[in-house]
C-alpha positions in Angstrom: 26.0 -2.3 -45.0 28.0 -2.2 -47.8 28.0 -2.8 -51.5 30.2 -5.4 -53.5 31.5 -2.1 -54.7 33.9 -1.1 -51.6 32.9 0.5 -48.1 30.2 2.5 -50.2 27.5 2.6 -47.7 23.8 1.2 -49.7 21.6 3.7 -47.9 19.6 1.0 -45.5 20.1 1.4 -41.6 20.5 -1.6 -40.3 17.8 -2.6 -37.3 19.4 -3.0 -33.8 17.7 -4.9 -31.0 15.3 -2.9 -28.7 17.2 -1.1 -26.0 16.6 -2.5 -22.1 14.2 -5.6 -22.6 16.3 -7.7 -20.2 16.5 -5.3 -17.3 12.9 -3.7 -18.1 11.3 -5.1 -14.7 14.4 -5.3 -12.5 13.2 -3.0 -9.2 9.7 -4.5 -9.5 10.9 -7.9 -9.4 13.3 -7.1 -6.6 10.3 -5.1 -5.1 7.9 -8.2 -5.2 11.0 -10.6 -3.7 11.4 -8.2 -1.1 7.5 -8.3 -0.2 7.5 -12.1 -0.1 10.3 -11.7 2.3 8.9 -9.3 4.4 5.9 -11.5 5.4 8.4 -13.7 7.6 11.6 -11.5 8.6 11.4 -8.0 8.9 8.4 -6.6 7.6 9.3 -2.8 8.6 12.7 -3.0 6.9 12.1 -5.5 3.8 8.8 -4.2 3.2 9.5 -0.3 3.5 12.4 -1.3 1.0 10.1 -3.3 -0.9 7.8 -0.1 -1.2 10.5 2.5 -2.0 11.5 -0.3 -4.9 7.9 -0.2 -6.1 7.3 3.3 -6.1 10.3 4.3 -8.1 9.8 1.7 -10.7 6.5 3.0 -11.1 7.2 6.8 -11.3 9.9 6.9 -12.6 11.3 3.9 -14.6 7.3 3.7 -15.8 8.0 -1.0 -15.2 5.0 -2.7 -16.4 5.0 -5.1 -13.1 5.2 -1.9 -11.1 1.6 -2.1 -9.3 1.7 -5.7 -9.1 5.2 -4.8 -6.8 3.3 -2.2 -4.6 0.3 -4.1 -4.5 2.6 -7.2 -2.9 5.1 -5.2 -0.9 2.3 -3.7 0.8 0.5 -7.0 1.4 3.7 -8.1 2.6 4.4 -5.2 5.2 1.1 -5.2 6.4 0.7 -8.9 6.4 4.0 -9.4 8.2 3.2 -7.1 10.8 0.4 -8.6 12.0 2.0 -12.2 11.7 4.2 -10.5 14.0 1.8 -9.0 16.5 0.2 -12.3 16.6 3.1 -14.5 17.4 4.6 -11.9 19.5 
């Protein structure tokens, strides 16, 4: 900011937007799509993926939808497998 004065700064810091709130849940969200997926075609590759995804976001990145993403990856591998015994 400056004053009416010239380029003499006023002394205020000016407030910026929050850093990362647009991608803040980006590998749960692919995590949770790649669960959903996984129930129907796939479930070893999708849902490992799916997992990896989740487990990253949450240890590392620290997402807020990270358990939601393991808890449906895992639902999904699991849940696709057995679809898949059972049609088999």
């Amino acid at each position: 900011m400056t004053t009416q004065y010239g380029d003499r700064p006023t002394g205020q810091q000016r407030q910026s937007a929050p850093q990362g709130t647009a991608t803040g849940n980006v590998l749960s969200i692919i995590a949770m799509v790649l669960g959903v997926i996984s129930l129907l075609f796939f479930p070893i590759v999708f849902g490992v993926i799916g997992l990896i995804l989740a487990i990253i976001a949450k240890t590392v990145r620290h997402e807020r939808l990270a358990v939601p993403a393991l808890v449906v990856s895992a639902v999904g591998l699991i849940g696709g497998l057995l679809l898949g015994a059972l049609l088999a």
